[in-house]
N, C-alpha and C positions, 0 to 999 in steps of 0.2 A: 504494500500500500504506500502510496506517496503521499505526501503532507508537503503542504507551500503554505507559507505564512505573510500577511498583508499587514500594513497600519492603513488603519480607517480615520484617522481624525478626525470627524466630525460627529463621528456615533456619541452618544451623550445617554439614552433611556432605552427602556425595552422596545420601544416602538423601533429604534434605530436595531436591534440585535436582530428581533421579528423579520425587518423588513430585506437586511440584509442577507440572513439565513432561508428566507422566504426563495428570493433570488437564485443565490446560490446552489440550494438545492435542486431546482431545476433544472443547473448544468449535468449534461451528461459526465457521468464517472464519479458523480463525488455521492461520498456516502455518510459523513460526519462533519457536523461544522461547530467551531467550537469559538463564541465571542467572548473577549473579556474586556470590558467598558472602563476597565481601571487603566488598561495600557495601550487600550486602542488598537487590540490587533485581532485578528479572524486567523483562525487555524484551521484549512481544507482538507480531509483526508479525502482520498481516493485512489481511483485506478484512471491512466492515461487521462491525468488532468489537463487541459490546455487554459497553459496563465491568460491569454486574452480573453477567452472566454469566461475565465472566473472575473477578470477585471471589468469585461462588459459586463455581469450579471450587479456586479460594486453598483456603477454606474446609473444601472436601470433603475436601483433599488432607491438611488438618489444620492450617492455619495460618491468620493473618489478615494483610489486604495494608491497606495504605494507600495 
């Protein structure tokens, strides 16, 4: 299983985790997502993750990853 990790800066409340996880999941290959709003970063597990596509799902969700 692969694991990529993002900062989200802008996530701040559960709506921000919801909406991002919400996203995310959606992408094909990922099976685990893991937010933690103390340090701003999103933890993807999966199989043949593709970073653009988890970055566009960031985006959709309404925020931007680094």
């Amino acid at each position: 299983m692969t694991e990529i990790t993002y900062t989200v800066p802008d996530m701040s409340c559960a709506h921000c985790t919801a909406a991002v996880t919400t996203e995310l999941g959606r992408v094909s290959g990922v099976r685990k997502v893991e937010v933690d709003l103390d340090t701003k970063r999103v933890v993807v597990h999966g199989e043949d993750l593709d970073d653009a596509s988890l970055k566009a799902a960031i985006v959709t969700a309404g925020y931007e990853a680094t």
